[in-house]
C-alpha positions in Angstrom: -89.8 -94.0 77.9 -90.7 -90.1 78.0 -91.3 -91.3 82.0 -88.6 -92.8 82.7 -86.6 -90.3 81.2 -88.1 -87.5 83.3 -87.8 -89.7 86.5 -84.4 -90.3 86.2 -83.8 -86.5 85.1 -85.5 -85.4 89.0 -83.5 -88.1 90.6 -80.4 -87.3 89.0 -80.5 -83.6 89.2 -83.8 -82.4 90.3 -86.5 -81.5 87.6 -85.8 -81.0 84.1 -83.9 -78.0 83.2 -84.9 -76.5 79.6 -81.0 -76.4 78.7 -80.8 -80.0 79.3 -81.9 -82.9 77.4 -84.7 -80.8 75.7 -82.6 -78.2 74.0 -79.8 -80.3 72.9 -82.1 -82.9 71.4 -83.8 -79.7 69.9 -80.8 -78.8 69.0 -80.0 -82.0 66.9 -83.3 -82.2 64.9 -82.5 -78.2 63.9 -79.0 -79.5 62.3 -80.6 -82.7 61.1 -82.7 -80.3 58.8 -80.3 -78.1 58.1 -78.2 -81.2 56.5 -81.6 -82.7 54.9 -82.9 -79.5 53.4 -79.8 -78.7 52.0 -79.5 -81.4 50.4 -82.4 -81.4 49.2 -82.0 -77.8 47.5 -78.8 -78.9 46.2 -80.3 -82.0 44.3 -83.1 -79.8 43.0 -80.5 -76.5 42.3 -78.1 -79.4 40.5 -80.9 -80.4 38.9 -81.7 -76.8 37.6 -78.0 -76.5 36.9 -77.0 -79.0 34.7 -80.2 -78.8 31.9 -80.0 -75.4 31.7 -76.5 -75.2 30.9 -77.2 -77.8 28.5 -79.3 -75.1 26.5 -76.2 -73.0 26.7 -77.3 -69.9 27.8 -75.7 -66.5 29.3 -72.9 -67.6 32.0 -74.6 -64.8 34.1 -78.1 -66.7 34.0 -76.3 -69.3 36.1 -74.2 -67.7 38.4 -77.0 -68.1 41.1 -77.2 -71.3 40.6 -73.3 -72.0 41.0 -73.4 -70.0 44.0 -76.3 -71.8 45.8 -75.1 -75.5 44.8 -71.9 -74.4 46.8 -74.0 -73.1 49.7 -76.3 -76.4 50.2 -73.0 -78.5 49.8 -71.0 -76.8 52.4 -74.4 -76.5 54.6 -75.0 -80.3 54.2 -72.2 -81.3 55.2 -71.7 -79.0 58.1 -75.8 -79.7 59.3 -75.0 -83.9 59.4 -71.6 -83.3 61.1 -73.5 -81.0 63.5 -76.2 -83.6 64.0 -73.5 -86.7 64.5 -72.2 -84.7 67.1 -74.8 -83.3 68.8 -76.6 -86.6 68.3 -74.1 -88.6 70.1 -74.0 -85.2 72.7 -77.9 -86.2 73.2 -77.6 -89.5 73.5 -74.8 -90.1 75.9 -76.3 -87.6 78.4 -80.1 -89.4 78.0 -78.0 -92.7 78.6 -76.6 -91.1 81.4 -79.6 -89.7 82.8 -81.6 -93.5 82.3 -78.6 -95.3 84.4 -79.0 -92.8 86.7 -82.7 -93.3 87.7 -82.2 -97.4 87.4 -79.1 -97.6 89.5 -81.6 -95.4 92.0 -84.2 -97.7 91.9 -81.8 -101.0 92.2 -80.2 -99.2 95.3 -83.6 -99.4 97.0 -84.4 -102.6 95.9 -81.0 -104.4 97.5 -80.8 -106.8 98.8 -84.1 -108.4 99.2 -86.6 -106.4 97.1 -86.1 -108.0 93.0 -88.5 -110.4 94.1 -88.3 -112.8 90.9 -85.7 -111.3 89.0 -82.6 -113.2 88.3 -79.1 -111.3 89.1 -78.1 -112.0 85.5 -81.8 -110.2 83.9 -80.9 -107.1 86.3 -77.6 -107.1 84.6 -79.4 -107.4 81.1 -81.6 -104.5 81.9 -78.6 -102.3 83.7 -76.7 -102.6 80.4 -78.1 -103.9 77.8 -81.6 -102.6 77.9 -80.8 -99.1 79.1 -78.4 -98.7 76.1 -81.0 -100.0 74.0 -83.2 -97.2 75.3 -81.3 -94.6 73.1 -82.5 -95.8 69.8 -85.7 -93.7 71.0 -84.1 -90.8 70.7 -81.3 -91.1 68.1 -81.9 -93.7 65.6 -86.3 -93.1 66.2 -87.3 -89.7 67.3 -85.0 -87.3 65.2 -85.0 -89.5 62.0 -88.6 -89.4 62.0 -88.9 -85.7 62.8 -86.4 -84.3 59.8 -86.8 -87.2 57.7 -90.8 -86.3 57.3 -90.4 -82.6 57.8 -87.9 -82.6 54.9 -90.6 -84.8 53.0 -93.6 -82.2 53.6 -91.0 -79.7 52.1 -90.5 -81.8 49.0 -93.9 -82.4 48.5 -94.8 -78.6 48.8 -92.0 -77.7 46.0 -93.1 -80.2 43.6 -97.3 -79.3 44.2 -95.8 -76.0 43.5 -93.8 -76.7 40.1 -96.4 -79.0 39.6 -99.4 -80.5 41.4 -100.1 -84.1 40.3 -96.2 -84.8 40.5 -96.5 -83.6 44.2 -99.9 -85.1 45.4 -98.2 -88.8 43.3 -95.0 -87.8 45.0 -97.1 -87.2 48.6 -98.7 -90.8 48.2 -95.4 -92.3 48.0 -94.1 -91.1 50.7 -97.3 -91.5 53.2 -96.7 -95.2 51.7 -92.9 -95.9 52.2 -92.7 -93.3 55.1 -95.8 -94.5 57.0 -97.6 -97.2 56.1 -94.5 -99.9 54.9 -92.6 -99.1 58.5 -96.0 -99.2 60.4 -96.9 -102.5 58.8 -93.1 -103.6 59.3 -93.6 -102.4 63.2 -96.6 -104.5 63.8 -95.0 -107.4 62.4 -91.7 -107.1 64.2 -93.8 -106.4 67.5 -93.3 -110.0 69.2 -89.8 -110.7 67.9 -88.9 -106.9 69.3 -90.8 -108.1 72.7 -88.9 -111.7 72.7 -85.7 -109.6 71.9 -85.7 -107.7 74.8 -86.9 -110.7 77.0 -84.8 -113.3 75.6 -81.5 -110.8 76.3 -82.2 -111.2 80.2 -82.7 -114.8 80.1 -79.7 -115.6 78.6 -77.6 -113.3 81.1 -79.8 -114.7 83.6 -78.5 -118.6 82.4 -75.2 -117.3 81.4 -74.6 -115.7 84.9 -75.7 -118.9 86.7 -73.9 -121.6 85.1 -70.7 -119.4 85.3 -71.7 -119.1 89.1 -72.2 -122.4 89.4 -69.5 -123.8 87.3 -67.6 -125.9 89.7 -71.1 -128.0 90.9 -71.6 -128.4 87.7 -68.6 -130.3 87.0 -68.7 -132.4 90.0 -72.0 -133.7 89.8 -71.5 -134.1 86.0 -74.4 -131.5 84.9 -72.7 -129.6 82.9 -74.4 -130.9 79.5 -77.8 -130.0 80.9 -76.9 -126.4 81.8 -75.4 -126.0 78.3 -78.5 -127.8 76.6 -80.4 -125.2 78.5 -78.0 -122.0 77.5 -78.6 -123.4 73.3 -82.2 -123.4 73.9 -82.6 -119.7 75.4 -79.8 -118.8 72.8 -81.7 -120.6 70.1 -84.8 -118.7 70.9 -82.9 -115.4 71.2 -81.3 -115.8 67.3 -84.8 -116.7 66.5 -85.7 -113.0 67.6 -83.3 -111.4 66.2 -83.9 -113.3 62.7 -87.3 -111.8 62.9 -86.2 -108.6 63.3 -84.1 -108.5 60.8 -86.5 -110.0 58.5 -89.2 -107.8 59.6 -86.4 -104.7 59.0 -85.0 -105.7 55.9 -88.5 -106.4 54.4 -90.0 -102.9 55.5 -86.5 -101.5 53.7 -87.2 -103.7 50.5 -90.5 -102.2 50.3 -89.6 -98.6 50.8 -87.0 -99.0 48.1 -89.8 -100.6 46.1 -92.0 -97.5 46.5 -89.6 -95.1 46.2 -88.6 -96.8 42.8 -92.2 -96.4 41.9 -93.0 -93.2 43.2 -89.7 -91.7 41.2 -90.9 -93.1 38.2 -94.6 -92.3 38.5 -93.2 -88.4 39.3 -91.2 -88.9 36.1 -93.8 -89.9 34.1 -96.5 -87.1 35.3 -93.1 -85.0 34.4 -92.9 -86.4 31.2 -96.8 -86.1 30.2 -97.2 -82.2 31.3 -94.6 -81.8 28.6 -97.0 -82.1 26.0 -99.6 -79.1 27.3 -98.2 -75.9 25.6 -97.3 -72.8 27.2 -97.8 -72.3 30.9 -99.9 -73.2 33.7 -100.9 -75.3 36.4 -100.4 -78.5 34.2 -97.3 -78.1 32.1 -93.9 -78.2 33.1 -90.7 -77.4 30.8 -88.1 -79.7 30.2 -85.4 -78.2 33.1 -89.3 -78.3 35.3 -88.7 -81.8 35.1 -85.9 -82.5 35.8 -85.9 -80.7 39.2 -89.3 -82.4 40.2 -87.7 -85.7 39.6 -84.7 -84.9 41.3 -86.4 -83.6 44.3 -88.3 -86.9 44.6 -85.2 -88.5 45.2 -83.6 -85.7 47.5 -87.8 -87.2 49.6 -86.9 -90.2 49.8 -83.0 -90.0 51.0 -84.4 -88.2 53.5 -87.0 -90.6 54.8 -84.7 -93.8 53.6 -83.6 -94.5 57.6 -87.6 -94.6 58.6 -87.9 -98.4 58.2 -85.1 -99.3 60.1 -86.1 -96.7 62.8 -89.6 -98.0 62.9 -88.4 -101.7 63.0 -86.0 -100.4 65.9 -88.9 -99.1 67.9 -90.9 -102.1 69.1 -87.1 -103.5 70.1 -86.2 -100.0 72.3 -89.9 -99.8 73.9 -89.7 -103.2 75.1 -86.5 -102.5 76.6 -87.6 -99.3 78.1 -90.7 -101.3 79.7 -88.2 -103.5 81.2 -86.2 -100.9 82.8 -89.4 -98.8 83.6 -90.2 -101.6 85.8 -87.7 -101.7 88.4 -89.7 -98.4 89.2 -92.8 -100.1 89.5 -91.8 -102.8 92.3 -92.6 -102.2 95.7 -89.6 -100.9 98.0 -88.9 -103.4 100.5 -88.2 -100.1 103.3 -89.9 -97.3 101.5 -88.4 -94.2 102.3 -90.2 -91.5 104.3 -91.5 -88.4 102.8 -90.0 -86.3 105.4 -87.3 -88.0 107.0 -86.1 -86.8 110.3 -82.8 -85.9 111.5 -80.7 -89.1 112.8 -80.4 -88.6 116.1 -77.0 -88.3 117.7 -77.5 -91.0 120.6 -76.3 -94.4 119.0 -79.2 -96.9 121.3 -81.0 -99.5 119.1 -83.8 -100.7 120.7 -86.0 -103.8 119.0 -89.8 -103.9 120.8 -92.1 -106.3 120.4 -90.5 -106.8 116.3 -91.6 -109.1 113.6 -90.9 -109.8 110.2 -92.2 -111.3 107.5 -90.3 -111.3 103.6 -93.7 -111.6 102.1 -96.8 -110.0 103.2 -98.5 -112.8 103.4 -95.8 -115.4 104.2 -94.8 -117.0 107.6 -92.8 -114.5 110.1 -88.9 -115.2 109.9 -88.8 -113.2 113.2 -91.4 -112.9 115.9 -91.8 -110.9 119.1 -87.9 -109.8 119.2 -86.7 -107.4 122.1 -83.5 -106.6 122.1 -81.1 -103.5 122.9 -78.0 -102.5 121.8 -76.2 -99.4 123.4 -72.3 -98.2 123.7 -70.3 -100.6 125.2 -72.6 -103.6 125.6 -72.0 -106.9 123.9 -75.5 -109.2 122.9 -74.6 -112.7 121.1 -77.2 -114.1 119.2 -77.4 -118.3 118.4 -79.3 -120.2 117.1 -79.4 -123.2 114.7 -79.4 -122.9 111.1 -82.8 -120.9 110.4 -83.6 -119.5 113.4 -83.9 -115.9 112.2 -80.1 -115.0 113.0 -79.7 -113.5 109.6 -82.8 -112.2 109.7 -82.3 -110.1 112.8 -78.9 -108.5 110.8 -81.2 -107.5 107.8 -83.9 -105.7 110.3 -80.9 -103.9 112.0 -79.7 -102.7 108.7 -83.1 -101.6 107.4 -82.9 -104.2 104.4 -86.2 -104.9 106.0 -88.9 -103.3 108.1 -90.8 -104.9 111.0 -94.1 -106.0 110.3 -95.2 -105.2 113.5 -93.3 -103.7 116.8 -91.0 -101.1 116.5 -87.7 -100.3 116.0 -85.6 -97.5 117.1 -82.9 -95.9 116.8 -81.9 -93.1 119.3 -85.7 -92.8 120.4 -86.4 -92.4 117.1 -89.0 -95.0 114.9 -86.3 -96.0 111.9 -89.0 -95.8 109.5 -89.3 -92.1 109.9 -85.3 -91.6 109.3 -83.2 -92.2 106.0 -82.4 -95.5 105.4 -79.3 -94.3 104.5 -78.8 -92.2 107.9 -79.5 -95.6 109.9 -77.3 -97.7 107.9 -74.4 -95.0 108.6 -74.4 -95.8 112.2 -74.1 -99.6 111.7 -70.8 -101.6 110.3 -71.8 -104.9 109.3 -69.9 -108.4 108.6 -72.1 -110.5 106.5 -72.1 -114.2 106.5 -70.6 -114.1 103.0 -68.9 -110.5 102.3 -68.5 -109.5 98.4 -64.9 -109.5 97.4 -64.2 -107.5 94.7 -62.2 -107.9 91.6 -59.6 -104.9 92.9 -56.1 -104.3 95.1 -56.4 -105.4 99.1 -56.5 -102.1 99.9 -59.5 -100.4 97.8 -61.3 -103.4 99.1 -60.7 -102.3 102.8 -61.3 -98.5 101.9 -64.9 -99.2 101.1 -65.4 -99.1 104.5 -63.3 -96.0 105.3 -61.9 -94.5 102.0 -59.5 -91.9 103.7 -57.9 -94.8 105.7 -53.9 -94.9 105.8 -51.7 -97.8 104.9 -51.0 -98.5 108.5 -54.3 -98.7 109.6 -55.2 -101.3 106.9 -51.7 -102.9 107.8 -52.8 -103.0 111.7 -56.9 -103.9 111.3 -55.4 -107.1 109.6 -52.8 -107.9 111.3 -54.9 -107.8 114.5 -57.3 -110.3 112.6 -54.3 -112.7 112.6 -54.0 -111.9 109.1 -50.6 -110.2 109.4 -48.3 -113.6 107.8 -50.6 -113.8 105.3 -50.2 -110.5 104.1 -46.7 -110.7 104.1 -46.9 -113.3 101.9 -48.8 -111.3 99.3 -47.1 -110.3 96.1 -47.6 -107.1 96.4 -48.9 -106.5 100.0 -52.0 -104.3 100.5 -52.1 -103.9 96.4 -52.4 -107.5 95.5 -55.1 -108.0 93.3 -57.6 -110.5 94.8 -59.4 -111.5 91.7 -63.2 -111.7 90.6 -65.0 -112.3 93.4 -62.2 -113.6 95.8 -61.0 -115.9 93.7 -57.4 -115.5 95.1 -58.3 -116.0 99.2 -60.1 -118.4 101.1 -62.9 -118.5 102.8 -61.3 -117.6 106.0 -59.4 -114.9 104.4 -62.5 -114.0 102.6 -64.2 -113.2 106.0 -61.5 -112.0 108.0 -61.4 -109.1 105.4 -65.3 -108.4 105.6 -64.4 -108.5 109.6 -62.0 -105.7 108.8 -64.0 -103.8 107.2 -66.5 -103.4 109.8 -63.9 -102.8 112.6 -62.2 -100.1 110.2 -65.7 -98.3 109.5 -65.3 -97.3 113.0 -69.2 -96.6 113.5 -71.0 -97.0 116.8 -73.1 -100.6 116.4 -71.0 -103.2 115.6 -73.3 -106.3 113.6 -71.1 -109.4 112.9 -72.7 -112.1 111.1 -71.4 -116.1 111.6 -67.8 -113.9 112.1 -65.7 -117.5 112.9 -67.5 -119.7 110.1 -64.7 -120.4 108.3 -61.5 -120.3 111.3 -60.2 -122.7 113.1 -60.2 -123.1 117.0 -56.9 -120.8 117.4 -57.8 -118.1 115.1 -61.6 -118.0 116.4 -60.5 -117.4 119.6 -58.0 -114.7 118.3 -60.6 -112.9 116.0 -62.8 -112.3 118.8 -60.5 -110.7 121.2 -59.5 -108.6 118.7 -63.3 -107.8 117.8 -63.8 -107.5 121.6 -61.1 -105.2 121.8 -61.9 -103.1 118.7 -65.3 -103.0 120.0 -64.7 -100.9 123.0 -66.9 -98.3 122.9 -69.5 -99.6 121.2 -72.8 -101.6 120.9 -71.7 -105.0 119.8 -74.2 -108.2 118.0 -72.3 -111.0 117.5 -74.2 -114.0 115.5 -72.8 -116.7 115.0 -73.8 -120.5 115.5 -70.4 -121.4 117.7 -70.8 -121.1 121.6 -67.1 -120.8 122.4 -66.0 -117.8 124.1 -69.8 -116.6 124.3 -68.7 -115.7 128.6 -67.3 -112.3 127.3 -70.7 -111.3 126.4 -73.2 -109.3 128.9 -75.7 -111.0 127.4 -76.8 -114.8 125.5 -79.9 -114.6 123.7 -81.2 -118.1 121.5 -83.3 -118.2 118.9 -84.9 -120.8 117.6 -87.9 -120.7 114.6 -87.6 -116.9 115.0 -88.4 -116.2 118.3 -86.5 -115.8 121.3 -86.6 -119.1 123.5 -83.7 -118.3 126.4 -81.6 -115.4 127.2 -79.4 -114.5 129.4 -75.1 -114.7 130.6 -73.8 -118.0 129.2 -72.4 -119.3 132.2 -75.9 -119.5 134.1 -77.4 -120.4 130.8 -74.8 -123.7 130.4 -75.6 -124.5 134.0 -79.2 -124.7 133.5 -81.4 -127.5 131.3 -83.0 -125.1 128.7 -82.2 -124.7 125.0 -78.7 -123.1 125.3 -77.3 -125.9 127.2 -79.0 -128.3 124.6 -77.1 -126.9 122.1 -73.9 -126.7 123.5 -74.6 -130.8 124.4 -75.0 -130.8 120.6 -71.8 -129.5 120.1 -69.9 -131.6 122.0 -71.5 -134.4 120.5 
């Protein structure tokens, strides 16, 4: 975890500043002892206290005394308020620090680079395993420090008062604070590894089936998705029962020793009595009394080390998790030294293929294509041609295996992912609607945007009835994920959004999957229109209208098999003119 918190403290902000995370987690352990060692000189000053004055002596003989019990009160409680709050200081600024570096390393990942990892695990890890990471800080790392430093204190009073009630005292704590939650670690290790685990893939079946929901009801598989949600939940309470078993075990045990240990201390107290006068071996009565009550001030003090050694297998198996987004392969890694984005606005595909595996068949094969200010390129293709695919390599979601593709003159591999994607506005197939007003959907694309210019990008979409009809106009809520538009709706407002980014390449995927004839014809002349100006790639299976384009290019199995205007293409016998036969058909 140490390396995933340093990571994500560079990415965040650069390297690790010593007035950061260090200092205030130094900061916490410093009032952690403050509050332990102060209690623990008030038990033993208490302790002193009370049997002297039952001998009754001078008033003056215990003034001290009075004076110091008051101290260590008022100092523990102002050291474990300081250590809540600069505990909970620590942790929410580590927290923020982890989310950080895993939101940087999903951002790279996106779209195609989790490989085998389900959307609802990479939900588990975003929330549930990076909160879970905090236990190695607050509920492991400064326990363990003040609860044993305050131990070794203990043990160095009592060897002093006496030294066979602190080396039995000494034993019982290396028992209960080191071997009893070591043992109890090592038992809970697979449940804390299944814990982790088992939390993804039940967010992982949990996600799906609420994804899937309405399939499952119409084919009538609902009872098998829910027998398989019991049996992941099943095995997840079986983790969990074995954590708690292994915790509450490892606490009994402690207990148990401590018990012991108090007792054993009180007995070696006890025995020392009869030696007379002083020395190494005798103790007087108030002599005992403090060593005894110092043994218990130990083992307060180390009473959390069970539960934060049961906690640990639990929060390292989490932090592996999360760790690991950083250990899969970028599908565009990033150059070292990226160059500046050039200001010309010409993307240029030579010679371009691409594979999604490194050893898997290409998706797209020996692709040239430009796209410059003002011309317009459709691309068609039947269902897995590689139109899709072509969108992906234009957005740098993926790199060419071979050929090369550039932007301005420029190779896009030596630029900033980020810096190409800038210069692109894309329409995917299916765009993401989010659970938010009309409007903040829209100003994703251009957050400064005016009311009007939402008002007229839709409107010009044919959306402009629709819009009336709304509720509340451009702050309607449109529900989690869409719910409350159709799918024509749905990508008329991803169509918008491109048109309002106003950047220079225009990439519309499938733009008229879900219109009818009329508004087809009217959502291209108003892409047409908006698109003046700029390079234009328009995907889409449907060959109406395709005339307006300078150029026609067909794929088919992910290479290019005819090109050129679509009125010489339809006249001719090739693959174009078979489709549009296919059409009509």
């Amino acid at each position: 975890m140490t390396v995933v918190a340093a990571s994500a403290c560079r990415t965040a902000t650069g390297p690790v500043r010593p007035d950061s995370v260090v200092v205030r987690g130094a900061t916490t352990v410093v009032l952690g002892l403050v509050g332990q060692l102060s209690s623990l000189g008030l038990l033993a000053t208490s302790a002193w206290l009370l049997t002297t004055s039952s001998l009754r002596p001078p008033i003056l003989t215990l003034t001290v005394a009075i004076a110091a019990v008051r101290l260590f009160a008022l100092l523990r409680g102002l050291g474990r308020y300081g250590e809540r709050l600069a505990g909970h200081d620590l942790a929410l600024r580590f927290l923020a620090r982890v989310r950080v570096w895993t939101y940087r390393q999903l951002e790279r990942l996106v779209p195609g680079g989790l490989g085998e990892i389900a959307a609802g695990d990479v939900v588990s890890r975003v929330v549930a395993d990076v909160e879970a990471t905090q236990d190695l800080v607050v509920r492991v790392g400064v326990p363990a420090v003040t609860g044993l430093a305050t131990a070794a204190v203990a043990v160095a009073v009592d060897a002093l008062l006496l030294p066979l009630a602190g080396a039995v005292l000494g034993a019982g704590l290396v028992l209960a604070g080191v071997v009893v939650p070591a043992v109890g670690r090592r038992v809970g290790r697979p449940a804390g590894a299944s814990l982790a685990s088992g939390r993804g893939r039940v967010a992982a079946v949990v996600a799906e089936t609420l994804e899937g929901a309405a399939d499952l009801l119409a084919f009538g598989a609902v009872d098998e998705a829910l027998g398989l949600l019991d049996r992941c939940e099943a095995s997840l309470s079986c983790a969990v029962l074995a954590t708690a078993r292994a915790a509450g075990t490892a606490a009994a045990l402690g207990a148990l020793v401590a018990g012991a240990t108090t007792l054993g201390v009180a007995a070696v107290g006890a025995a020392s009595l009869a030696h007379p006068g002083a020395g190494p071996d005798h103790l007087t009565p108030v002599g005992v009394a403090v060593v005894v009550f110092v043994a218990l001030a130990a083992f307060d003090a180390i009473a959390t080390l069970p539960d934060a050694f049961s906690r640990l297998e639990g929060a390292l198996s989490a932090a592996r998790r999360v760790r690991a987004l950083g250990t899969i392969a970028s599908p565009v890694p990033e150059p070292r030294s990226p160059l500046p984005a050039p200001s010309e606005p010409v993307v240029v595909l030579e010679d371009v293929s691409v594979t999604y595996r490194p050893d898997g068949a290409p998706a797209l094969e020996h692709i040239d294509l430009v796209l410059e200010p003002d011309r317009r390129v459709a691309v068609v293709g039947a269902s897995g041609a590689g139109k899709s695919t072509l969108a992906l390599t234009l957005l740098r979601f993926l790199d060419p295996r071979r050929g090369r593709l550039t932007l301005g003159g420029v190779s896009v591999q030596e630029l900033s992912a980020d810096d190409v994607r800038e210069r692109i506005a894309w329409a995917p197939q299916d765009p993401a609607i989010f659970a938010a007003t009309l409007a903040a959907n829209l100003r994703l694309a251009r957050p400064g945007a005016e009311d009007a210019d939402l008002v007229d990008v839709l409107t010009s979409l044919g959306l402009g009835p629709w819009l009336a009809r709304l509720p509340d106009g451009l702050s309607s809520e449109l529900g989690e994920r869409g719910q409350r538009v159709s799918g024509g709706e749905r990508q008329r407002i991803g169509l918008a959004r491109a048109l309002l980014a106003n950047r220079p390449v225009l990439v519309l995927d499938e733009p008229s999957a879900h219109l009818d004839a009329g508004n087809e014809d009217l959502v291209r002349e108003a892409v047409l229109r908006h698109s003046a100006g700029r390079a234009l790639l328009w995907i889409t299976h449907s060959l109406v209208g395709l005339e307006d384009f300078d150029e026609v290019v067909v794929l088919a199995h992910g290479r290019v098999v005819e090109r050129g205007h679509a009125v010489e293409l339809a006249r001719g016998a090739g693959p174009y003119a078979a489709l549009m036969a296919d059409a009509r058909s």
